[in-house]
Each structure stands twice: as C-alpha cells, then as structure tokens.
C-alpha positions as CSV (number, residue, x, y, z in Angstrom):
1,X,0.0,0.0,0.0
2,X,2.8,2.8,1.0
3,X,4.3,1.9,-2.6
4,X,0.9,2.6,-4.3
5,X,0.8,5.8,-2.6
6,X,3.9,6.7,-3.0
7,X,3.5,6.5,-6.9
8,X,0.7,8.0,-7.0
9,X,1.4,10.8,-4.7
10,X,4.8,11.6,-6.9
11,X,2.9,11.5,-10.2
12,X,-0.3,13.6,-8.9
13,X,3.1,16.4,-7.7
14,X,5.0,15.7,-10.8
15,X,1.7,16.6,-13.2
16,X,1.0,19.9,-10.4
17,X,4.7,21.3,-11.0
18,X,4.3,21.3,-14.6
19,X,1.0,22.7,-14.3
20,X,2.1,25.1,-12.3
21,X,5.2,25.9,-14.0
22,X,2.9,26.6,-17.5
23,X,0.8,28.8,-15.7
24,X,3.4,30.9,-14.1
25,X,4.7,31.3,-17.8
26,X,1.8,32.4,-19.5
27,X,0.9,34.7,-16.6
28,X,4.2,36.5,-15.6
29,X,5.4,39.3,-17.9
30,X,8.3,38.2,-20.0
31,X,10.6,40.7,-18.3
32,X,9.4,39.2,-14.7
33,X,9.8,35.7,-15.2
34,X,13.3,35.1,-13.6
35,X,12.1,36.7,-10.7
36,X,8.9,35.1,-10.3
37,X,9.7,31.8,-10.3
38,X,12.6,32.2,-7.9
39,X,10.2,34.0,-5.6
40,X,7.7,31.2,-6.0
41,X,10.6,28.8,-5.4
42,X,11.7,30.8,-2.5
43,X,8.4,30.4,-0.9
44,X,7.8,26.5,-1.8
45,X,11.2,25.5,-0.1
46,X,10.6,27.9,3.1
47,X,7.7,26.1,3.2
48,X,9.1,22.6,3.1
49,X,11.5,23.5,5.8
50,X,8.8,25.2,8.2
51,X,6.4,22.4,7.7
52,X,9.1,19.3,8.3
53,X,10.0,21.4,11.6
54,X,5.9,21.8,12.3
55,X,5.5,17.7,11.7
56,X,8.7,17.1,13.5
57,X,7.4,19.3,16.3
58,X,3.6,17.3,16.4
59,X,5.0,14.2,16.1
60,X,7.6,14.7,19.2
61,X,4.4,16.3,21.0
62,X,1.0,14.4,20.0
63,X,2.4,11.4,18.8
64,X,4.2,9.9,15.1
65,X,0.2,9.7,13.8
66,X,-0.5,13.5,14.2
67,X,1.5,15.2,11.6
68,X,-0.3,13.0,8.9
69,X,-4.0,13.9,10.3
70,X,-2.7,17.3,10.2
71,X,-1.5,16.7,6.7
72,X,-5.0,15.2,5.5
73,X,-7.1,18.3,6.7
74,X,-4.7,21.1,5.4
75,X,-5.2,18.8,2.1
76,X,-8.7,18.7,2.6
77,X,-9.2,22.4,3.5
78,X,-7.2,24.0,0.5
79,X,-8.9,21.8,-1.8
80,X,-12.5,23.0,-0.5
81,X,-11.2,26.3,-0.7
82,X,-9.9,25.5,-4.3
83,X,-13.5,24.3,-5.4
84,X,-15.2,27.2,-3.9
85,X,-12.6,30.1,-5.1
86,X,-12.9,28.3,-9.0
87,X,-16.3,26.8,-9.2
88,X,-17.8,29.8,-11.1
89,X,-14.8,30.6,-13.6
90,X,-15.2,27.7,-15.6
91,X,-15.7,29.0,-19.5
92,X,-19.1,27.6,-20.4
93,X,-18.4,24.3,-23.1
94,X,-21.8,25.1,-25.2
95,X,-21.7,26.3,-28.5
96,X,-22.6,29.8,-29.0
C-alpha cells in the first residue's frame, strides 16, 4: 500500500509542477519571469523547511500519527477552498 501511494502521490506532484510551471509562464510578464519563479521557489522551499520542523514538532508532541492527520485536513481544507474560489470561472463548453 505505501508503494501505491507513494507513486501515485509523486505523479499527482510531478503533473502539479508542470501545471504550475505553465501557468506561471503564461501569466508572468516576460521581463518578470526570472524573478517570479525564484520568488515562487523561495516560498515553496521555506515552506518545506517550516512544515518538516511543524510535523517534527507534532510528532515529538502528540504522537508519530499527528503530523499526517494534520496533513489530511490542510489537504482537505485547501482543496475545499480551491473548489469554492474556481467553481464559477469555468468557461461555459456550449456552443454559442
């Protein structure tokens, strides 16, 4: 089971990094690029760091089990919040 989701975890981030990678490209003006995507790099790996020192921290505290419960409802709260920031921008499909 841990090797299923392993794979499956490290696709579903593999196919989220290009995504993300595209959209910073087509959104970022051409002179700005360099320094967006360091900025946005900046942020991802500060954010590694504090959150390995955060599970660290629960697990020494609660117990080995709490930094992954912690993990599933930050999962499950920014992808509620995903669905409810994008659930009206979606370009209509019918013809015109």
């Amino acid at each position: 089971m841990a090797v299923v989701v392993t794979v499956v975890s490290s696709g579903a981030f593999a196919v989220l990094k290009i995504c993300a990678a595209a959209l910073r490209q087509r959104t970022a003006p051409d002179g700005l690029l360099g320094r967006v995507t360091a900025a946005s790099k900046t942020l991802i790996y500060g954010a590694v760091g504090g959150g390995a020192l955060l599970g660290g921290a629960l697990a020494t505290g609660v117990g080995l089990a709490a930094p992954f419960g912690f993990a599933a409802l930050v999962a499950v709260v920014a992808t509620a919040g995903w669905w409810l920031a994008t659930r009206g921008d979606a370009p209509s499909t019918r013809p015109a």
